[in-house]
N, CA and C of each residue as an Amber inpcrd file, in Angstrom:
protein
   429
  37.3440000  -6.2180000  50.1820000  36.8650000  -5.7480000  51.4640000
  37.5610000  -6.5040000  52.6040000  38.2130000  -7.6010000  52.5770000
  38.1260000  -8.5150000  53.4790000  39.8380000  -8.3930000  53.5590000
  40.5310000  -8.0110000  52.3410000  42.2090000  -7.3390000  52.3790000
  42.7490000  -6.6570000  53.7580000  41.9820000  -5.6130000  54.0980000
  42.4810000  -4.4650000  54.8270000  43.2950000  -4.9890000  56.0300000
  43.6380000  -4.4880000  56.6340000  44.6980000  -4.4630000  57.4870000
  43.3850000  -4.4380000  59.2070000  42.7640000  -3.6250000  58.6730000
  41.5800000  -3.2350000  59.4090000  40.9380000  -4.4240000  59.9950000
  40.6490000  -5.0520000  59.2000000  39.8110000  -6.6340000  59.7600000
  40.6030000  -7.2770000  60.6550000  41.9130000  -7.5720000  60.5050000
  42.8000000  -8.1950000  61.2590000  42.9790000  -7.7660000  62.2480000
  43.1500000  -6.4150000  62.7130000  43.0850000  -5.9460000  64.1610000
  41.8110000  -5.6330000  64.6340000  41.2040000  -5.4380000  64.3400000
  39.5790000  -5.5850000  64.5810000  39.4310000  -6.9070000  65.3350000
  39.6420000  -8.0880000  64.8750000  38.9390000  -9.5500000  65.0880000
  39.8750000  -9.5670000  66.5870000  41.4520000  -9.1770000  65.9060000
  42.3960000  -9.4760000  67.0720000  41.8510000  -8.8300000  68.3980000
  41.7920000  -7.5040000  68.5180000  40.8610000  -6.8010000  69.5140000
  40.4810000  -6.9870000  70.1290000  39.3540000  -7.3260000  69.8750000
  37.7850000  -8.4200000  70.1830000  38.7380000  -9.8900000  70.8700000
  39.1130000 -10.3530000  70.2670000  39.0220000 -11.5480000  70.6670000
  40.2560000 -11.4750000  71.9730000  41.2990000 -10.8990000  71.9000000
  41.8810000 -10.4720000  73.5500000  40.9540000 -10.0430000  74.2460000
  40.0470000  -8.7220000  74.0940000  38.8700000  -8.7450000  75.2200000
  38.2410000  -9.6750000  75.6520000  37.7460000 -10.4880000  74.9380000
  37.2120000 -11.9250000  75.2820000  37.7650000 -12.6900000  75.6800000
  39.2050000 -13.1320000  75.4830000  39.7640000 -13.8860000  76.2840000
  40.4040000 -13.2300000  77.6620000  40.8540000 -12.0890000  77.7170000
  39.9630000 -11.6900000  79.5780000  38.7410000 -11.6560000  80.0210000
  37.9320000 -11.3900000  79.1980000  36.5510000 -12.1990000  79.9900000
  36.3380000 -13.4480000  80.2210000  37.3650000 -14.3790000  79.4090000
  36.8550000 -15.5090000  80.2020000  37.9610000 -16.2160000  81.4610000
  39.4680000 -14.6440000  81.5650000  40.2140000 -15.1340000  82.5700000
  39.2020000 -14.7760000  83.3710000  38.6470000 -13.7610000  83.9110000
  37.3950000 -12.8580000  84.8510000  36.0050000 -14.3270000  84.7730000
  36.1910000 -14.8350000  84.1770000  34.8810000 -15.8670000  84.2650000
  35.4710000 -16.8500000  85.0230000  36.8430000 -17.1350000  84.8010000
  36.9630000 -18.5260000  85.4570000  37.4170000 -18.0070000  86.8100000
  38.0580000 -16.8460000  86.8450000  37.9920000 -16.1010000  88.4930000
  36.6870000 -16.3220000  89.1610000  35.6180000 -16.1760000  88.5630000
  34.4260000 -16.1150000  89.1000000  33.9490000 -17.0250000  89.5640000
  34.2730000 -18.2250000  88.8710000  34.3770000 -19.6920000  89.0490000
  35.2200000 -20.5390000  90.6370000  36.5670000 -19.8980000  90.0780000
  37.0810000 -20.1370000  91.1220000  36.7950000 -19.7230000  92.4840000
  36.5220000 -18.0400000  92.4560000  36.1900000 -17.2240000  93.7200000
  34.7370000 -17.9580000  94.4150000  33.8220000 -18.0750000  93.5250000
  32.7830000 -19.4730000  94.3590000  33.1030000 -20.5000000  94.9200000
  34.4440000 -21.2440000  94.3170000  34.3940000 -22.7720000  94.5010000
  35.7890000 -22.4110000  95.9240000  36.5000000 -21.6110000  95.7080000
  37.6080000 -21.1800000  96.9670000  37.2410000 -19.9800000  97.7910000
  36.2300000 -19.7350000  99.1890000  35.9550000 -18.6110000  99.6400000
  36.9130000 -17.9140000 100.3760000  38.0580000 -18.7680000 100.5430000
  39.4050000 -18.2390000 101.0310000  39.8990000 -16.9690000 100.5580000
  40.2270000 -17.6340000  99.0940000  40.5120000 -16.4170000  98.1540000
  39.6610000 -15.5390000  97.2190000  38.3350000 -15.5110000  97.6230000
  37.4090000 -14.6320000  96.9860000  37.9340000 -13.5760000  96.4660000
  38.5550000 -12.7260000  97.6810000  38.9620000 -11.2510000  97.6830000
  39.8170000 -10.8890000  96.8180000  40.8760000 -11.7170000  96.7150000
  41.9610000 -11.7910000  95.9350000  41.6520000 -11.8360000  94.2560000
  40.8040000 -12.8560000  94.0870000  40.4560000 -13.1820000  93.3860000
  39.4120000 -11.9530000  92.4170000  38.9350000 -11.7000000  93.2590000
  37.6110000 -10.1680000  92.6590000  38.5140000  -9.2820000  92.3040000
  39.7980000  -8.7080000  93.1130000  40.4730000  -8.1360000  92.5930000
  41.4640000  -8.2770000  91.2090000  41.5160000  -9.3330000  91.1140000
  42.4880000  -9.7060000  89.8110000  41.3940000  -9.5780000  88.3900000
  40.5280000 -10.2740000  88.7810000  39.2230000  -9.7020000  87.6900000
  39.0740000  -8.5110000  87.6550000  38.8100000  -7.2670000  88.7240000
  38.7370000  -6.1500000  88.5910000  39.6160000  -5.2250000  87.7590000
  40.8190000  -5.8850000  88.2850000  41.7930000  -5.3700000  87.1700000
  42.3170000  -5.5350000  85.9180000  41.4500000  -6.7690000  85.4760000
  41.3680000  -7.1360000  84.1150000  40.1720000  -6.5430000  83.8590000
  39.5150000  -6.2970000  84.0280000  38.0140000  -5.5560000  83.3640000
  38.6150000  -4.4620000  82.6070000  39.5150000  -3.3450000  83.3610000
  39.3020000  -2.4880000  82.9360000  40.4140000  -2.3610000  80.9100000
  41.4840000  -3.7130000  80.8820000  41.9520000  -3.6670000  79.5610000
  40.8670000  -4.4120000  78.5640000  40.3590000  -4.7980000  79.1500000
  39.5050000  -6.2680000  78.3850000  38.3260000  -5.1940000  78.0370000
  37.8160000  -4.4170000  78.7110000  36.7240000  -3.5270000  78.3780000
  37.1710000  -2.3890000  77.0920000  38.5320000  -1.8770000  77.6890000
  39.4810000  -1.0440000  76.6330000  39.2030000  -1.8600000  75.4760000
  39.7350000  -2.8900000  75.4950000  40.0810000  -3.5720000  74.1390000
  38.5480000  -3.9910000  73.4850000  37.7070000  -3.9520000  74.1300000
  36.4100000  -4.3660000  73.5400000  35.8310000  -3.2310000  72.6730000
  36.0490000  -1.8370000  73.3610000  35.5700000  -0.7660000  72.9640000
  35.9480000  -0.7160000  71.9070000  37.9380000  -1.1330000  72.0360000
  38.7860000  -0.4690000  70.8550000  37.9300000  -1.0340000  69.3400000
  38.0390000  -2.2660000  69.5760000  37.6610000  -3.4780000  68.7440000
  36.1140000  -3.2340000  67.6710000  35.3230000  -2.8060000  68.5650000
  33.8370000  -1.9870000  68.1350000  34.1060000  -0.8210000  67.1160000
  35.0100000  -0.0340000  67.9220000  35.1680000   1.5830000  66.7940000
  36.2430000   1.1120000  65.5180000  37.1210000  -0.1970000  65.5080000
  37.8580000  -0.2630000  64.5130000  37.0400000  -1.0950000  63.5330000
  36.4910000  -1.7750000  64.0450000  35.1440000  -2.1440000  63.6490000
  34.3740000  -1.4610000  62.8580000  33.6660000  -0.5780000  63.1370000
  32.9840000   0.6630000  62.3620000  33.4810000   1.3330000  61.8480000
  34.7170000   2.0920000  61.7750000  35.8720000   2.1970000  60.7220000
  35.8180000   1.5930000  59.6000000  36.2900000   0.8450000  60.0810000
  36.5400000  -0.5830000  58.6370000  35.4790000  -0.9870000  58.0070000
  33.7980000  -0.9180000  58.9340000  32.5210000  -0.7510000  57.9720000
  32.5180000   0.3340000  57.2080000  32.9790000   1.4270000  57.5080000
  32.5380000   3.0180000  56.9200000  33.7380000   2.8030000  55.7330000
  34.5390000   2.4100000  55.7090000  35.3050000   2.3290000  54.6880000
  34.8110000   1.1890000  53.5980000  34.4100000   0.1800000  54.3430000
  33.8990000  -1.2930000  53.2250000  32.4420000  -1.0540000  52.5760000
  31.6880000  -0.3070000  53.5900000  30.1470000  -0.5980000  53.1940000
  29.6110000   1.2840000  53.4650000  30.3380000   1.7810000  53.4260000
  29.7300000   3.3360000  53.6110000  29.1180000   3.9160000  55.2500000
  29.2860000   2.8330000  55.6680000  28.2530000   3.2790000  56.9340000
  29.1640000   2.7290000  58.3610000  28.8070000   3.1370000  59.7380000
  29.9380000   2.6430000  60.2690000  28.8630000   1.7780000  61.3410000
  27.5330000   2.0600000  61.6040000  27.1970000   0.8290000  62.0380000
  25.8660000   0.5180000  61.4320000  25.2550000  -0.7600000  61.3900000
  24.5840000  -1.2960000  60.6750000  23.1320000  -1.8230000  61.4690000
  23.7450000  -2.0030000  62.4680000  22.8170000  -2.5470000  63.9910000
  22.4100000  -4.2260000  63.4250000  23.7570000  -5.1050000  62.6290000
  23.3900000  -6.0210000  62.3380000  23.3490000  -6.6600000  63.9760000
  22.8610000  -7.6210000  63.8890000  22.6740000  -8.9390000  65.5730000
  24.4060000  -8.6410000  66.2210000  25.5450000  -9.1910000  65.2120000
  26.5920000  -9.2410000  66.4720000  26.9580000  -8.1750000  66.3180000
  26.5490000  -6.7010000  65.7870000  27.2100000  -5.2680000  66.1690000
  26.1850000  -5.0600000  67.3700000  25.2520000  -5.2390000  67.6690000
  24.6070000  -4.8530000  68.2150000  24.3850000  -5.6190000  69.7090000
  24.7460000  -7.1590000  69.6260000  25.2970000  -7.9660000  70.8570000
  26.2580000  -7.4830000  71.4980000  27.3260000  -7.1210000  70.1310000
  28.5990000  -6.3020000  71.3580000  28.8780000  -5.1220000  72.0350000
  27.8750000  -4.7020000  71.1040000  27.4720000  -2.9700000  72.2750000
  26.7180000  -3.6070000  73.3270000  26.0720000  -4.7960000  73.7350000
  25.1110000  -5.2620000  74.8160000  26.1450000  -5.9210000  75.5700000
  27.2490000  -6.5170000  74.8630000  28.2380000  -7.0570000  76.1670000
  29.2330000  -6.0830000  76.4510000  29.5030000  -4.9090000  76.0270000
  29.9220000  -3.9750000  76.8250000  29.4120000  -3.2080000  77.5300000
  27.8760000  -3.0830000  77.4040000  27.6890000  -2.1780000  78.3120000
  27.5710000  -2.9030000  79.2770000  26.9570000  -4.4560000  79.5800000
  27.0840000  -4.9820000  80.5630000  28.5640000  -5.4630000  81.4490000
  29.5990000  -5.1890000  80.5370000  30.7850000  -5.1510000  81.5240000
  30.9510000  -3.8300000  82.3660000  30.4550000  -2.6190000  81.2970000
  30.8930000  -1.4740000  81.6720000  29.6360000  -1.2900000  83.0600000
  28.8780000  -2.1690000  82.7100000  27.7970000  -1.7050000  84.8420000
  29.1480000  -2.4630000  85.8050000  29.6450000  -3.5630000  85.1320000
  30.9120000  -3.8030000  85.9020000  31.6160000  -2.7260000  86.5220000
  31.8860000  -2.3070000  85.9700000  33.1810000  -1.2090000  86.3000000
  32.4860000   0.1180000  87.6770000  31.4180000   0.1290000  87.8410000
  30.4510000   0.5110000  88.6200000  30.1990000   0.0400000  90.0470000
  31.4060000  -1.3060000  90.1850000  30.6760000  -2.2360000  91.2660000
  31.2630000  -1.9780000  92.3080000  32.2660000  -0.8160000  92.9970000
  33.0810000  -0.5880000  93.8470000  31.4290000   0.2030000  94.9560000
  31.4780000   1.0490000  93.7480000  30.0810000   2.1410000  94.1900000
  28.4360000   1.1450000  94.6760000  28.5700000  -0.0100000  94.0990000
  26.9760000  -0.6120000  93.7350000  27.6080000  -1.7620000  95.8480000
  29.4230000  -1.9270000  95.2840000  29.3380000  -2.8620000  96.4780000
  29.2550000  -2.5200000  98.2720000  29.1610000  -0.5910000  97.9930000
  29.1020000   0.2700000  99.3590000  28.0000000  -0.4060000  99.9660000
  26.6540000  -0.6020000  99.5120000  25.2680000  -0.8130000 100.3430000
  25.0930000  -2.3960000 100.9560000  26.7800000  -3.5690000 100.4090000
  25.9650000  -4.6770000 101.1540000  27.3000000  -4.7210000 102.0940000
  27.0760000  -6.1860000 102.7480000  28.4530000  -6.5890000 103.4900000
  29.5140000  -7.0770000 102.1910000  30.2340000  -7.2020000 102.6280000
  32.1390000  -7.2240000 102.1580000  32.0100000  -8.8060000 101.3870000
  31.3390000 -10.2000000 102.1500000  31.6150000 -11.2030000 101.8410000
  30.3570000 -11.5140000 100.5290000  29.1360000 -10.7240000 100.9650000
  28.0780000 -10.9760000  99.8680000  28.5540000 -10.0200000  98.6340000
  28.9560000  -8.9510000  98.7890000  29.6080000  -8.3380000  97.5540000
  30.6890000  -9.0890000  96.9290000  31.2090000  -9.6980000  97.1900000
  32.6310000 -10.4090000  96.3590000  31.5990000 -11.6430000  95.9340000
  30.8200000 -12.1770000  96.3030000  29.6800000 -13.7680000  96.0220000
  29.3520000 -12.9730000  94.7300000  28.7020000 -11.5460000  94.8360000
  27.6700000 -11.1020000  93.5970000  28.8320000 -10.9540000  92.5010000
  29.5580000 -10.2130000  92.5520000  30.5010000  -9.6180000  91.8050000
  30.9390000 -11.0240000  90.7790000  31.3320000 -12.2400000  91.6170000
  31.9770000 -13.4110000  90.9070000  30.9290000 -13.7910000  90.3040000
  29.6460000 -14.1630000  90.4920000  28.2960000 -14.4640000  89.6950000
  28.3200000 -13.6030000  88.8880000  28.4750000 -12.2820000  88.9210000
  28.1560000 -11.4290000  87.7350000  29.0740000 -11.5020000  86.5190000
  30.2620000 -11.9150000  86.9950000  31.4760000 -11.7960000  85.9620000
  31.0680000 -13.1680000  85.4110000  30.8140000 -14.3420000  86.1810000
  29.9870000 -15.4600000  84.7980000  28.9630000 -14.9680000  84.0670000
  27.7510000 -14.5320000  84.9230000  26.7210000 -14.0600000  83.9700000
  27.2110000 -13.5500000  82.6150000  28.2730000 -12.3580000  82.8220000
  28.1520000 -11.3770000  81.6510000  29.4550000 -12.1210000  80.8590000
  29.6100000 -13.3050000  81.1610000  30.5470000 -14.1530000  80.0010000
  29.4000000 -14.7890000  79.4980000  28.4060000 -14.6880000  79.7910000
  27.4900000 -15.6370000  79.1460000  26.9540000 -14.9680000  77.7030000
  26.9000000 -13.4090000  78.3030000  27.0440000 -12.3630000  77.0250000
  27.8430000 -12.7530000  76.0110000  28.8740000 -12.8790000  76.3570000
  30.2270000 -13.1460000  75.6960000  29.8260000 -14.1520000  74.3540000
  29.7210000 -15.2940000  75.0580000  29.1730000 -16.5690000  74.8860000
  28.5440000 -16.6650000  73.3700000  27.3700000 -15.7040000  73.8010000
  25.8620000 -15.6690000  72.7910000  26.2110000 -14.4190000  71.6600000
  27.4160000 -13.5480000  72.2830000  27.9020000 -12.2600000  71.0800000
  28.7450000 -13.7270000  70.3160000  29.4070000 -14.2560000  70.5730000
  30.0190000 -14.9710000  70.0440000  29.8740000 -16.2810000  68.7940000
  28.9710000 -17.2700000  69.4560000  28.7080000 -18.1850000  69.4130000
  26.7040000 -17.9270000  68.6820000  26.1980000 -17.7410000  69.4730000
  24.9160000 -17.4740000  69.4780000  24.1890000 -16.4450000  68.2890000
  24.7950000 -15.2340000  68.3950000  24.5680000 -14.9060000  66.7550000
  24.8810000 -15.0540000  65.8540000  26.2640000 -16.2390000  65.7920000
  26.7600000 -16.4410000  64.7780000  25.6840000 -17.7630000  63.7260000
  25.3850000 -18.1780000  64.8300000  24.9000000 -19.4660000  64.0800000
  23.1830000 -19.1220000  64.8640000  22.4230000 -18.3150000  65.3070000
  20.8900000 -18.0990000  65.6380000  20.6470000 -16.8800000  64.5310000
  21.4560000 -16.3350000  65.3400000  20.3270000 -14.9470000  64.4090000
  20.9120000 -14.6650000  62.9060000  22.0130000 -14.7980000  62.5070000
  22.3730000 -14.4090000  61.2500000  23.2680000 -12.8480000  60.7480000
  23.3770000 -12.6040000  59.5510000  23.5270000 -10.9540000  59.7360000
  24.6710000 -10.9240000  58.8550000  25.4400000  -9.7530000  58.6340000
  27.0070000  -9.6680000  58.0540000  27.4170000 -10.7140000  58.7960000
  27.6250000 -10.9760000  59.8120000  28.8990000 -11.5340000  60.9530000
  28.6180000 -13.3780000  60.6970000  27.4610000 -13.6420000  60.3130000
  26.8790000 -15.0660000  60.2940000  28.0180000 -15.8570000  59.3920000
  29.0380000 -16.2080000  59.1790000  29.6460000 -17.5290000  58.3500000
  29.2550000 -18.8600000  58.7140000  28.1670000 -18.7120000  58.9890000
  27.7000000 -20.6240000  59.0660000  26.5810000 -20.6540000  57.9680000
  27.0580000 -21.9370000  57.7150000  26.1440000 -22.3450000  56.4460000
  24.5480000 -23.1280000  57.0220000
């Protein structure tokens, strides 16, 4: 089961999406700590959302593939299949924020936007880290 070709781009996937979420996290970081370059800054995250989200999606369906081929079924709703449908959809309210940032001013929308892109690394974080070793499941390799 663990042979396929499938697993390897699967993990790979995933884990480029994640590592633009955490270029978009430390933007977020930065865009707080430099209000100079907020703007600049929201934008360069913005435009990483949208491969990092691609690649998250991709990563999920090759994912379930490669279950439906290993285990008959393509999702299981174990803890981290089911974390990472929760950290995409919370990127994907991301992708929403052009529309959500019409109703405030210009400087408090770029403040929320950079808080939000930490928050939803925090997703990241707990898909990652947090079910691996809390909740358990297929995905659990800790002893």
């Amino acid at each position: 089961v663990l042979q396929t070709p499938l697993l390897g781009i699967h993990v790979s996937v995933i884990m480029l999406a994640y590592t633009l979420f955490a270029v978009m996290m430390i933007n977020g970081l930065l865009g707080l700590c430099m209000p100079s370059r907020r703007e600049r800054l929201m934008c360069l995250s913005q435009l990483l959302l949208y491969p990092a989200l691609f690649c998250l999606t991709a990563g999920i369906f090759i994912g379930a593939v490669w279950a439906n081929m290993s285990w008959g079924r393509y999702w299981g709703w174990d803890p981290k299949e089911t974390w990472a449908l929760i950290t995409m959809l919370v990127y994907a309210a991301l992708l929403h924020w052009p529309w959500l940032a019409r109703k405030v001013q210009k400087e408090t929308a770029q403040t929320v936007y950079h808080v939000a892109a930490i928050v939803a690394f925090m997703f990241v974080l707990f898909t990652y880290f947090g079910v691996t070793y809390l909740l358990g499941g297929l995905h659990s390799y800790a002893s």
